[in-house]
C-alpha positions in Angstrom: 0.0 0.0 0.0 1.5 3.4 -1.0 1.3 5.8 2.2 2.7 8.8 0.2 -0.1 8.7 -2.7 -2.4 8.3 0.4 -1.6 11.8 2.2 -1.8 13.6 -0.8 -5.7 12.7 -1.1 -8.7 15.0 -0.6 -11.7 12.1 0.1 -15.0 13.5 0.2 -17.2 10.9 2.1 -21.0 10.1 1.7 -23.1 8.7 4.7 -26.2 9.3 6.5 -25.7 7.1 9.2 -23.6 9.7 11.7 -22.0 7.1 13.8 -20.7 4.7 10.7 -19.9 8.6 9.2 -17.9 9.2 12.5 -16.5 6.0 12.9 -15.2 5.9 9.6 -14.3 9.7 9.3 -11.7 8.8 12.2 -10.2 5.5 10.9 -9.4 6.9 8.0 -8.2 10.6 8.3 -4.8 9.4 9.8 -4.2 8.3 6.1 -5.2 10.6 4.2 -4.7 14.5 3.6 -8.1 15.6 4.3 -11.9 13.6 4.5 -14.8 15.8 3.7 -18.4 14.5 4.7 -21.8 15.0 3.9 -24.7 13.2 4.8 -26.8 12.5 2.1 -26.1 12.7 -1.8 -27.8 16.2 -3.0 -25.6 18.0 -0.4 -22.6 16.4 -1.3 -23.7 16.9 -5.1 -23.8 20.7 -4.3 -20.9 20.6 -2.7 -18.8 18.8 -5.4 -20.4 21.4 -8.2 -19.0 24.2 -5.8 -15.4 22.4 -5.1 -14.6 19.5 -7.9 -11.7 20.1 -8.3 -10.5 19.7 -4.7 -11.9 16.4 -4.6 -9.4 13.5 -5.8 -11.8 10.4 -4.5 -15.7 9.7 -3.4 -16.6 7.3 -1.1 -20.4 7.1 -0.6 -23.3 4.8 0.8 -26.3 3.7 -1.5 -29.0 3.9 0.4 -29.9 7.8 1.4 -32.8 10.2 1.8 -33.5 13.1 -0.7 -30.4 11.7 -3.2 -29.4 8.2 -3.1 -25.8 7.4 -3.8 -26.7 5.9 -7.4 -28.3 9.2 -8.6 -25.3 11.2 -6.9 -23.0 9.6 -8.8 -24.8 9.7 -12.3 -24.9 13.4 -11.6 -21.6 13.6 -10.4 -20.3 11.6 -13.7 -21.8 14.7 -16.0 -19.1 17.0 -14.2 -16.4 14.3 -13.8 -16.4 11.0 -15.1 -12.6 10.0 -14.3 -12.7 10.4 -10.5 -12.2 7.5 -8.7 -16.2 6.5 -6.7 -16.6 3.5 -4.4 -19.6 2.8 -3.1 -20.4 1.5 1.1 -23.0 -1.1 0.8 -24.9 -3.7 2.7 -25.9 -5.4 -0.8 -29.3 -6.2 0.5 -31.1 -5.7 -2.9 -29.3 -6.8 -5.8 -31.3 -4.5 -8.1 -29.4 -1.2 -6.5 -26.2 -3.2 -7.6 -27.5 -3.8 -11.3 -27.9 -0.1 -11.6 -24.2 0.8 -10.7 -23.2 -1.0 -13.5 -21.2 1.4 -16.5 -21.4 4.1 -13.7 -17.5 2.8 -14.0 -17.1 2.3 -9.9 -13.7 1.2 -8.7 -14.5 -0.7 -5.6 -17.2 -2.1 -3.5 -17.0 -2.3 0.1 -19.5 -4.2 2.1 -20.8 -3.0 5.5 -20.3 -3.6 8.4 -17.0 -1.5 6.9 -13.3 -3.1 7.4 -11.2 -0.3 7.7 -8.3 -2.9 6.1 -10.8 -3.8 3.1 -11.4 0.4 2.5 -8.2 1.0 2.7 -7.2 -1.2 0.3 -10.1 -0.3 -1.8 -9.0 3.4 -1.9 -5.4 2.0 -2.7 -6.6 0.5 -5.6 -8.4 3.3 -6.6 -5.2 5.7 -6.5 -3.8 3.7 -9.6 -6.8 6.3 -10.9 -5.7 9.4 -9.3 -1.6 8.9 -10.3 -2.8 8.5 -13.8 -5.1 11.2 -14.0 -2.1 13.3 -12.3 0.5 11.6 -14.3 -2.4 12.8 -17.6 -2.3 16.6 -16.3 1.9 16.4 -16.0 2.4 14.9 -19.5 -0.6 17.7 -20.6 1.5 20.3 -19.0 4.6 19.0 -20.5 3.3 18.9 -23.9 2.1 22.2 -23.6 6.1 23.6 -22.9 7.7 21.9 -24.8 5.4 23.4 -27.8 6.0 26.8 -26.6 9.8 25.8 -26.5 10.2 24.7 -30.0 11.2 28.2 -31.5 13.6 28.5 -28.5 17.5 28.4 -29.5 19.3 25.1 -29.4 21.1 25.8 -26.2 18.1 26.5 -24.2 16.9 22.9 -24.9 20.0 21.6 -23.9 19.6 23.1 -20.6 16.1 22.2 -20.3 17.2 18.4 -20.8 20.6 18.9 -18.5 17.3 20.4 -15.9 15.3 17.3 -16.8 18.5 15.2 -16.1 19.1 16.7 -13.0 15.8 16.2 -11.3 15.5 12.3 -12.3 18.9 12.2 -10.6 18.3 14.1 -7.7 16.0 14.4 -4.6 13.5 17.3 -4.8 13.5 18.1 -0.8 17.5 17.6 0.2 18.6 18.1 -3.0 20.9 15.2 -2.5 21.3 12.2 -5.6 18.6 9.6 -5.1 18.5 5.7 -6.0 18.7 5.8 -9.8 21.8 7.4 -9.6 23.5 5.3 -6.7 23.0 2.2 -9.2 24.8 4.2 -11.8 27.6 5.0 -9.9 27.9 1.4 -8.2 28.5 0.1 -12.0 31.3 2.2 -11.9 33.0 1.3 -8.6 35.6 -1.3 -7.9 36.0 -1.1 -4.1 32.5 0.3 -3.3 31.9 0.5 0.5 28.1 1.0 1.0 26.4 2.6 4.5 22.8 2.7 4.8 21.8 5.4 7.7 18.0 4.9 8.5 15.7 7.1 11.2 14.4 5.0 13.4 10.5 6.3 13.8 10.6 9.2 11.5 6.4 8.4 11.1 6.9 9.4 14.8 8.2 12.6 14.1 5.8 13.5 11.2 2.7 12.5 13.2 4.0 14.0 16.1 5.3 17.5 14.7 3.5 17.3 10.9 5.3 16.9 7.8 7.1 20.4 7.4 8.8 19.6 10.8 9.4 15.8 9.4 10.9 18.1 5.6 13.3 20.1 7.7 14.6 17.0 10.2 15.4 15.4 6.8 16.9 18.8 5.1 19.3 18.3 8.6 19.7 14.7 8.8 21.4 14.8 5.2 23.6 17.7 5.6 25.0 16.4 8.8 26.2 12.9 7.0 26.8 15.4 3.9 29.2 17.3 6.1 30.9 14.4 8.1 31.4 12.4 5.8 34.3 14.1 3.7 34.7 14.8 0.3 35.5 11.7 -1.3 31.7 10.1 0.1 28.9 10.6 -2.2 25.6 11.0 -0.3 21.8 10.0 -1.7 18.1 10.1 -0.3 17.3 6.7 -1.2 13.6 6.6 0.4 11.7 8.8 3.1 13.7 8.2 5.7 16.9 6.4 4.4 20.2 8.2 3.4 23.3 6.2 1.7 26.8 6.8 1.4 28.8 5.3 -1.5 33.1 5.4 -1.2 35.0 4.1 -4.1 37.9 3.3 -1.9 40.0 0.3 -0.1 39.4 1.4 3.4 40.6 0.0 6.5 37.7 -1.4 8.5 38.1 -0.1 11.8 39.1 3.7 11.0 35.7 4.0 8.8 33.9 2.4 11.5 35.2 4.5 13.8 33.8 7.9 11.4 30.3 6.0 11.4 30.0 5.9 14.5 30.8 9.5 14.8 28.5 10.6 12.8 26.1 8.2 14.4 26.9 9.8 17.8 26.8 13.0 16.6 23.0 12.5 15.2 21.9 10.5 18.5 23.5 12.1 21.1 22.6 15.9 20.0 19.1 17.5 19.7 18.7 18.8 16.5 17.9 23.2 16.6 15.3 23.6 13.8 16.2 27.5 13.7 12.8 27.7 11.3 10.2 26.2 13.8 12.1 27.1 17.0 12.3 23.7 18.5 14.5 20.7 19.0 14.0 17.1 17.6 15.8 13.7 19.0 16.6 11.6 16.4 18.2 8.3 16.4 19.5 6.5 13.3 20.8 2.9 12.2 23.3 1.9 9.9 24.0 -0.8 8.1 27.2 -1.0 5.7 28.7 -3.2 3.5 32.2 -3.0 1.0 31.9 -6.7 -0.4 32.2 -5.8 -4.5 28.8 -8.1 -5.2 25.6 -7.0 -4.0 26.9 -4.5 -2.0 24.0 -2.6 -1.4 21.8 -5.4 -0.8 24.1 -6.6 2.1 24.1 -3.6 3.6 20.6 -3.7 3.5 20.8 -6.9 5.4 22.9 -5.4 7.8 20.7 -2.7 8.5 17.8 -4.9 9.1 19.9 -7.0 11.6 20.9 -4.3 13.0 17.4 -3.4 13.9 16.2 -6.5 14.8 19.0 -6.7 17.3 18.9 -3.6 18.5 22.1 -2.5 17.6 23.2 1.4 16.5 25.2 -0.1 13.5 26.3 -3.3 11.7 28.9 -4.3 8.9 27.8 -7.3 7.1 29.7 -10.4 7.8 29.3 -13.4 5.7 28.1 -15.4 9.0 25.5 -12.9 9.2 22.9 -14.5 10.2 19.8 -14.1 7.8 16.0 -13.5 8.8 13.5 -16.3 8.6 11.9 -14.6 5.1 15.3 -15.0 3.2 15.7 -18.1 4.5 12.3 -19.3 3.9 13.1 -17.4 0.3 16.2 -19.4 -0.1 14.4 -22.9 0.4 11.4 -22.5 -1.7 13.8 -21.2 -4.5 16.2 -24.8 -4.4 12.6 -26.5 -3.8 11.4 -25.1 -7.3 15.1 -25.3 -9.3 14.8 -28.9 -8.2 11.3 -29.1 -9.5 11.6 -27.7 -12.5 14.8 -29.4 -13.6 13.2 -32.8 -12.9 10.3 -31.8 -14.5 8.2 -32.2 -11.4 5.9 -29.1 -12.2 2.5 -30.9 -13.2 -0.9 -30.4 -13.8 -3.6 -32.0 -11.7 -7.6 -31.9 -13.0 -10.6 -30.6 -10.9 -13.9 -31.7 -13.0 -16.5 -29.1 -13.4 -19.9 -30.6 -13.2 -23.7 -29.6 -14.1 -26.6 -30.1 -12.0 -27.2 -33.4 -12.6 -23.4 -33.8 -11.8 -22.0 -35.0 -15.0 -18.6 -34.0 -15.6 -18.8 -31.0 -18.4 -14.9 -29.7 -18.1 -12.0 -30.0 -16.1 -9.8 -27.0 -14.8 -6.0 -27.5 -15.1 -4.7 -26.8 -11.7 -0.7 -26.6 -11.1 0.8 -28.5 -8.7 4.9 -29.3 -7.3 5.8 -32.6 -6.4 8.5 -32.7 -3.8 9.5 -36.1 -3.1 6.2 -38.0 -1.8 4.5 -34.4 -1.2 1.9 -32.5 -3.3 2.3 -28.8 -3.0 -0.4 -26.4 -3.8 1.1 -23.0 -5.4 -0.1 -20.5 -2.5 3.5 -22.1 -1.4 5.3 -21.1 -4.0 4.0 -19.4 -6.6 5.0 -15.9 -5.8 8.3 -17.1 -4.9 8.7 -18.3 -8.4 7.9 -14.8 -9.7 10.8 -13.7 -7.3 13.0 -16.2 -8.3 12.5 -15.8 -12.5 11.2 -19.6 -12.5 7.0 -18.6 -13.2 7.5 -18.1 -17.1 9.5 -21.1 -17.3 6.7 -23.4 -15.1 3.8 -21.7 -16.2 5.2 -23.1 -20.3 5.6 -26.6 -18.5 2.0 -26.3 -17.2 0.7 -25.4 -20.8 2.8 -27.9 -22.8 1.3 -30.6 -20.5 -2.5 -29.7 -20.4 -2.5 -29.0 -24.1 -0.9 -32.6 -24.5 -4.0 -34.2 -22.3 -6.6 -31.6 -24.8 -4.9 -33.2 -27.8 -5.1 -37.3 -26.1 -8.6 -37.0 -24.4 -10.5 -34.3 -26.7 -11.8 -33.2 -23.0 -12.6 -29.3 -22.5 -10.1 -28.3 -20.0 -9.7 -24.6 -18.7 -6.2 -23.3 -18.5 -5.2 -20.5 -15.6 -3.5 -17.2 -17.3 -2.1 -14.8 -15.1 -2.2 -10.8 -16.6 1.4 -11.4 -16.3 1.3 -14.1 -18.4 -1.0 -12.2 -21.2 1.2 -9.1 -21.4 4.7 -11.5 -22.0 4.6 -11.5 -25.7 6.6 -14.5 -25.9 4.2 -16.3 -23.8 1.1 -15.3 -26.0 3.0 -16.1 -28.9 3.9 -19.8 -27.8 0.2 -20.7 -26.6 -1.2 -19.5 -30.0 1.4 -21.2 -32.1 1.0 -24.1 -30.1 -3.0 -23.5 -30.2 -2.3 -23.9 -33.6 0.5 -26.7 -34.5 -2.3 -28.9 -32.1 -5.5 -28.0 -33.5 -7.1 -28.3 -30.2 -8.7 -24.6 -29.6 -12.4 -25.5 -29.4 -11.6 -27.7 -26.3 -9.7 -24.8 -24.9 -10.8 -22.3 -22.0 -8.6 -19.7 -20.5 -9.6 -18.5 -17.3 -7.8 -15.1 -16.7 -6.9 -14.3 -12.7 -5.6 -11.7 -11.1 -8.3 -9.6 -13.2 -7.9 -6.7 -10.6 -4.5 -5.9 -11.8 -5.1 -5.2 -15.4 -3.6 -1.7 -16.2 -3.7 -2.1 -19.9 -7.0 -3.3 -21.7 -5.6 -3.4 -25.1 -3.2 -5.9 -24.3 -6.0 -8.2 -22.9 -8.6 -7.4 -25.8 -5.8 -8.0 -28.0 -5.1 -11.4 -26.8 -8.9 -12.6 -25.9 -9.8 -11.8 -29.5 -7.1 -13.6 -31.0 -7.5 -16.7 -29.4 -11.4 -16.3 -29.6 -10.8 -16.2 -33.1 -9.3 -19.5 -33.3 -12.0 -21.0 -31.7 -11.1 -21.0 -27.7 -13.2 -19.3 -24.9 -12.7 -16.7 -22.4 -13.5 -17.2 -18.3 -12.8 -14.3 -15.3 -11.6 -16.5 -12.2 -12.5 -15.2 -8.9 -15.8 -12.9 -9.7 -17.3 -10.9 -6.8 -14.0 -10.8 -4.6 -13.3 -7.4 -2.6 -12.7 -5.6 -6.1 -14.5 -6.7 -8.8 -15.7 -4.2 -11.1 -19.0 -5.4 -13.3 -18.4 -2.8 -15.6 -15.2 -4.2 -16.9 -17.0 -7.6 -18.2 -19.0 -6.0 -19.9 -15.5 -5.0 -21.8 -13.9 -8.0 -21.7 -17.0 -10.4 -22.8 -16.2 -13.6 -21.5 -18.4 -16.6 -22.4 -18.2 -17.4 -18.0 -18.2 -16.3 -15.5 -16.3 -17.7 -12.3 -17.7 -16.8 -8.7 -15.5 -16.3 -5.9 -14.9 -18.9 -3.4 -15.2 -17.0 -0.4 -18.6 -16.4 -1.2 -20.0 -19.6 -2.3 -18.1 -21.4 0.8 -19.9 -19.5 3.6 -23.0 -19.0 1.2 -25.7 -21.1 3.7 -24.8 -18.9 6.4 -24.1 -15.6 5.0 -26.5 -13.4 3.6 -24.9 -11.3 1.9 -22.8 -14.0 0.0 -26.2 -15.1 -0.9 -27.1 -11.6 -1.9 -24.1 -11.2 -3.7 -24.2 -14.4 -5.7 -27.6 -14.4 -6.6 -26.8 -10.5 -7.7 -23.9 -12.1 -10.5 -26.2 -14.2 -11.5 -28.6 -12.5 -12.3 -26.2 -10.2 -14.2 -24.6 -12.8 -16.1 -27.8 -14.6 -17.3 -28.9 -11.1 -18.5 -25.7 -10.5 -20.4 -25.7 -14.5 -22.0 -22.2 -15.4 -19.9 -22.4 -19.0 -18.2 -21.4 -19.0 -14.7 -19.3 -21.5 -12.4 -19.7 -21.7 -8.7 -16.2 -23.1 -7.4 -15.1 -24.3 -3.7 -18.7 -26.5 -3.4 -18.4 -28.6 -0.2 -21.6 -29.7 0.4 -24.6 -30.7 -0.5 -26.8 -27.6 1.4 -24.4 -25.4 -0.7 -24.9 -27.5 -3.9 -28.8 -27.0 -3.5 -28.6 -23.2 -3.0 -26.9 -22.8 -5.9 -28.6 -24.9 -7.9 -31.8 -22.6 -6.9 -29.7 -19.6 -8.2 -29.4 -21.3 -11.5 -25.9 -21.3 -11.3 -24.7 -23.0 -14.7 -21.6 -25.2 -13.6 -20.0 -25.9 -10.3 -16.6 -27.3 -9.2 -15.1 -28.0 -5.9 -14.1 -30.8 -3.1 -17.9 -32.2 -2.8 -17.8 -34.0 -6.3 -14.1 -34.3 -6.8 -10.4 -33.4 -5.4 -7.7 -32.4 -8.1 -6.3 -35.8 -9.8 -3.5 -36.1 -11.5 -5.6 -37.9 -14.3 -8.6 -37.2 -16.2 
């Protein structure tokens, strides 16, 4: 979750219910720069006319007197229809929800409201608000460097040397910042990195605000700046991290010996902020590192032990001891090298069944075999992103399934990740492949991770390419915390799969009900089938069933197998 996008927002926040309002109102404001509230949607309405462009999100109930939140919006659209909206809503009448759809809503957050789940929600929703920021920079932009075109040569090569200067270099301290500590690290032969990180700083900004917080920094780097000497180059390498970069053989115990000076010399001494007319404390820990490879990474882990153990400063040792995640890390990574060599990434088959229970497709489901173990992927899957192993087991998973399409003549779906859509030399082996088989028409993809698509013409591109020779299109995980109903309607897919979480606890949960019977109904009136998944009884079974849920897959008519 991105804190910094988060303070810079202006929420204005919709609810008649005053304690919820309140409740609300006071979980959030700590994250963002202001929360605005009105209690009901024409005086909010009036109020955005008035003040739009203050307003960077809207966050408002459904249900209200005089305006409801649906007509709000529809209004609100006419003035603005880029700002990002998500709507508060106890779901408990699926036809409101039907309405909301192309009113383009970025999240939906049931009530009672998780403050996690919101704040996640609005998270999401700032992918909206950087672009539309990022839009109004590259507008601005434009708009100079068309004035600038009749100026003289040498005045655009000062504009670019300006350009240069401020990807380089940190706006506040006006110190070098990370891009430019990995250039000059390619260029060093005895690099000796030292990582000096505030402990608290979010301390210091909550407790004195943020210009307090911008001057302690402004201090902070000039005292390392000053200690350090000459030959040290010094960067602002994140909000409260500085680095120090010597291209030098140094003897160990004389530069540890000017660390820790400038370590006392920060810890020890208030720090006079002349501007504000008061003192700040501030501790910091180093890490530091002057192996040649990785350097900066193993001052990283230096720093981090050095945290962990309490300890002012640490210089990486090759005994160092390393924290459970890297050696977690470390283990998954051999366990998938070993897998993958010995070909040990393999598919297993979850039927898909109709009401009568006959078996209409199968799903293709990864799985690593370990030695006499099965492993599911929420193991190791996002390891083997980290790792640079997913592309390679994600072609194993494909050449395999496509071989049992091509033997059994079975309908299988296959899982593609949006990673796996926008790598071009992935889409271009499953469609020669596609091909070289014949096998399309038995072919489903079923795209996850849906949520994360920031470019629709790579995924249009692909769906209508491989529509075209003959396979269909599913969305995985439908209704999750997320979901946008207006995006189907973009990418068309012939089903529609519904979240797990909801059909699981569906006997006993209302609002799953609700919910479900809500995409349903959505679905049947838009022609796409639907697929309940994680079935595990038979009470569940029969509710759906009721719904007229199309297809249905989980545990109560079949584990994974590894064969058809």
């Amino acid at each position: 979750m991105n804190y910094e996008i988060l303070k810079t927002l202006t929420v204005l926040y919709v609810e008649d219910e005053l304690e919820l309002q309140q409740e609300v109102t006071y979980n959030i404001s700590p994250f963002v720069k202001e929360i605005i509230t009105k209690n009901n949607g024409q005086e909010a309405f009036e109020f955005f006319e008035e003040n739009h462009s203050r307003i960077d999100m809207i966050i408002t109930d459904i249900l209200m007197p005089i305006k409801n939140g649906i007509e709000m919006v529809q209004d609100i659209r006419k003035i603005n229809y880029e700002i990002p909206i998500i709507y508060t809503t106890a779901f408990n009448d699926s036809e409101y929800l039907l309405k909301t759809v192309g009113q383009s809503i970025d999240a939906y957050i049931l009530k009672p409201i998780n403050v996690e789940s919101l704040l996640k929600g609005i998270s999401k929703a700032c992918v909206k608000v950087e672009n539309e920021r990022l839009k109004v920079k590259l507008l601005e932009m434009n708009q100079n460097l068309i004035s600038d075109v009749y100026l003289k040569s040498q005045e655009l090569e000062k504009k670019n040397k300006e350009l240069l200067k401020q990807l380089h270099t940190d706006s506040l301290t006006g110190l070098q910042n990370r891009i430019s500590l990995r250039e000059d690290l390619q260029m060093c032969e005895n690099p000796i990195v030292t990582i000096f990180d505030i402990d608290e700083f979010k301390g210091i900004n909550d407790l004195y605000g943020i210009d307090v917080g911008n001057t302690v920094l402004i201090k902070i780097a000039n005292i390392i700046s000053e200690l350090s000497g000459p030959d040290v180059k010094v960067y602002r390498t994140g909000s409260d991290e500085f680095i120090t970069l010597q291209d030098e053989k140094v003897f160990t115990l004389e530069y540890e010996r000017k660390v820790k000076s400038i370590i006392t010399h920060i810890n020890t001494e208030s720090l006079y902020l002349k501007k504000h007319d008061i003192s700040v404390y501030v501790d910091v820990t180093v890490g530091i590192s002057h192996d040649y490879k990785n350097c900066l990474e193993k001052a990283d882990i230096a720093l981090r032990q050095a945290q962990e153990s309490h300890l002012s400063f640490l210089m990486y040792r090759d005994d160092l001891n390393l924290d459970s995640k890297y050696k977690n890390d470390i283990k998954w990574t051999e366990i998938i090298r070993e897998a993958v060599s010995s070909q040990n990434i393999v598919p297993y088959f979850q039927p898909i069944v109709d009401k009568d229970q006959n078996i209409v497709k199968y799903e293709s489901l990864m799985r690593l075999r370990d030695k006499d173990k099965v492993i599911s992927p929420f193991y190791f899957l996002d390891i083997s992103k980290k790792a640079k192993f997913y592309s390679i087991m994600m072609k194993m998973m494909i050449e395999q399934t496509f071989k049992v399409i091509k033997e059994t003549k079975k309908d299988i779906t296959v899982n593609l990740s949006i990673q796996d859509i926008y790598n071009q030399q992935m889409v271009d082996y499953i469609k020669s492949e596609l091909i070289r088989l014949n096998i399309a028409k038995h072919v489903i993809f079923e795209i996850t991770e849906s949520e994360s698509i920031h470019s629709y013409d790579k995924i249009y591109e692909f769906i209508i390419d491989v529509k075209k020779l003959g396979c269909r299109i599913a969305i995985d995980d439908f209704g999750s915390g997320y979901s946008n109903f207006s995006y189907i309607l973009k990418l068309q897919p012939d089903y529609l799969k519904i979240d797990g979480s909801l059909i699981k606890d569906i006997h006993t949960n209302e609002n799953s009900l609700v919910i479900t019977k809500t995409i349903a109904e959505f679905a049947q009136r838009l022609g796409i089938s639907t697929i309940a998944e994680y079935v595990h009884n038979a009470e569940v079974f029969e509710i759906l069933k009721k719904l007229n849920i199309d297809s249905y897959q989980g545990f109560y008519f079949s584990e994974p197998k590894v064969n058809l």
